[in-house]
NUGU-686386 format. One record per residue: residue in one letter; x, y, z of N, C-alpha, C in turn. Coordinates in pm, whole numbers, plus 50000, padded with zeros to 5 digits. Atoms other than C-alpha are relative to their C-alpha. Example, Ala and Ser with C-alpha at 12.3 -4.5 7.8 and 13.67 -1.06 7.14 Angstrom:
<atoms>
A500894988150000512304955050780500905012050000S499184988149994513674989450714499235010950073
</atoms>
This chain:
<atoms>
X501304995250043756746696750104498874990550040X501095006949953754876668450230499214999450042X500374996849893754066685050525498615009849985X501224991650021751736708850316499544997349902X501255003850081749846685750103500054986650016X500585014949968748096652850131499314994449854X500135010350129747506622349852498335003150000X501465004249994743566627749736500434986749914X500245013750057742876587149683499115003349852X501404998750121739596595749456500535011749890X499684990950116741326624949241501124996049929X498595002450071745366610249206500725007950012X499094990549957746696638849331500195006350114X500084994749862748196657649586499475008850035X500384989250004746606685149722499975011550120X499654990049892746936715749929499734996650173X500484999449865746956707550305500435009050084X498614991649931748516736050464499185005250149X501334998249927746966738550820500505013850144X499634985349944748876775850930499705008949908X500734991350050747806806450799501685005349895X498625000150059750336814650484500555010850005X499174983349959751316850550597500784994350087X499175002649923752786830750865501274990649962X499265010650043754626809850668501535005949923X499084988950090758386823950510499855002149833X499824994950161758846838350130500414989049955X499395011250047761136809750099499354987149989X500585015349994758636780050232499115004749891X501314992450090755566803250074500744991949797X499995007150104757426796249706500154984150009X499665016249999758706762649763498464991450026X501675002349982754696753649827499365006649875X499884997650138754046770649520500614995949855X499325007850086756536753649322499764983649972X499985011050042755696723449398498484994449965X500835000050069752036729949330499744998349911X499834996850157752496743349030500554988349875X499025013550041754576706348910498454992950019X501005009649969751106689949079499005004149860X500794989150150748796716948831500344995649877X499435001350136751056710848557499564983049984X500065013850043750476670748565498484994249998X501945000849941746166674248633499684996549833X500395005150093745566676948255500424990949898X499595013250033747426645948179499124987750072X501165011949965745416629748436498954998549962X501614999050011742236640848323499834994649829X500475012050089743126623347950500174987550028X500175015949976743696590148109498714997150055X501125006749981740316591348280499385000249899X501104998650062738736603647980500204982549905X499815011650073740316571847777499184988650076X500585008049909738966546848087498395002849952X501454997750069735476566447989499674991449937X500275008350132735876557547656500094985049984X499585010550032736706525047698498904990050037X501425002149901733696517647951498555006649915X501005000050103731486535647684499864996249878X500165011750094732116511647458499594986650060X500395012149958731606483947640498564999650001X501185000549969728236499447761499244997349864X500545000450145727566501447374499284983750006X500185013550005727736462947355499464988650104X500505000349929726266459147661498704993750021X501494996850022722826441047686499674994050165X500214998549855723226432348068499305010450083X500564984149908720896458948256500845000650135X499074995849848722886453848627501565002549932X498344995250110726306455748382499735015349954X500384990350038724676485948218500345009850083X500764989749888723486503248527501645003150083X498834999749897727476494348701500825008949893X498934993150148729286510048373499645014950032X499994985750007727166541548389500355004350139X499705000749848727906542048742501575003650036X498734998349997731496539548695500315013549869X499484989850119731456567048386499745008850130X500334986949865729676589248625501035001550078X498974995449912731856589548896501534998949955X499004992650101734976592348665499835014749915X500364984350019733276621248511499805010250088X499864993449872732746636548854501495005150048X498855002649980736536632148901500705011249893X499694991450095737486648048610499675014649989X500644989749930735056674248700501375010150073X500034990349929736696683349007501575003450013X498524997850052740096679048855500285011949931X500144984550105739216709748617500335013250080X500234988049906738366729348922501085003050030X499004994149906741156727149107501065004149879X499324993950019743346732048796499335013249972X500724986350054741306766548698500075005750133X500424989349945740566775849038501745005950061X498234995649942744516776549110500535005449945X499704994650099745326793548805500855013150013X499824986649966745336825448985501574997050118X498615006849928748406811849230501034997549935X498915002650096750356801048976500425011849901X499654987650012749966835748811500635011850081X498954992549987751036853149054501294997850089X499305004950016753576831049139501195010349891X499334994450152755276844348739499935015750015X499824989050067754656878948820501185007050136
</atoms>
């Protein structure tokens, strides 16, 4: 399965690379690319409470915070963890429909 998905660095997961058209692809590879999606899907909203904890952990600090360039690097780093998390949502929701009919 390697072959049809690649490591995103910035999200933690793998994600769809598949670079033939999937009608061309067999029933047999077609699930097995599905299956092992669906294992990637299934482990997204586990990742997305460890960033939120990192958040939290960084919006506490900012709390106690009276550094303005410390400040300014914290919200900096929430932000683009919240971005992350973001687009972690997407891809599990917008895949949703794959994995449904996958079950039917």
């Amino acid at each position: 399965m390697e072959e049809f998905f690649s490591y995103n660095e910035r999200l933690g997961i793998k994600l769809p690379s598949i670079d033939v058209e999937w009608d061309d692809l067999s029933d047999e590879t077609q699930e097995s690319i599905l299956l092992y999606w669906e294992n990637i899907r299934g482990a997204i909203p586990d990742q997305i409470i460890s960033l939120e904890k990192t958040i939290n952990k960084k919006q506490a600090q900012l709390n106690d915070e009276s550094d303005f360039q410390q400040s300014c690097q914290l919200n900096s780093e929430i932000a683009d963890l919240a971005s992350v998390i973001n687009d972690l949502w997407l891809w599990f929701r917008l895949n949703q429909n794959i994995s449904e009919k996958m079950h039917q």
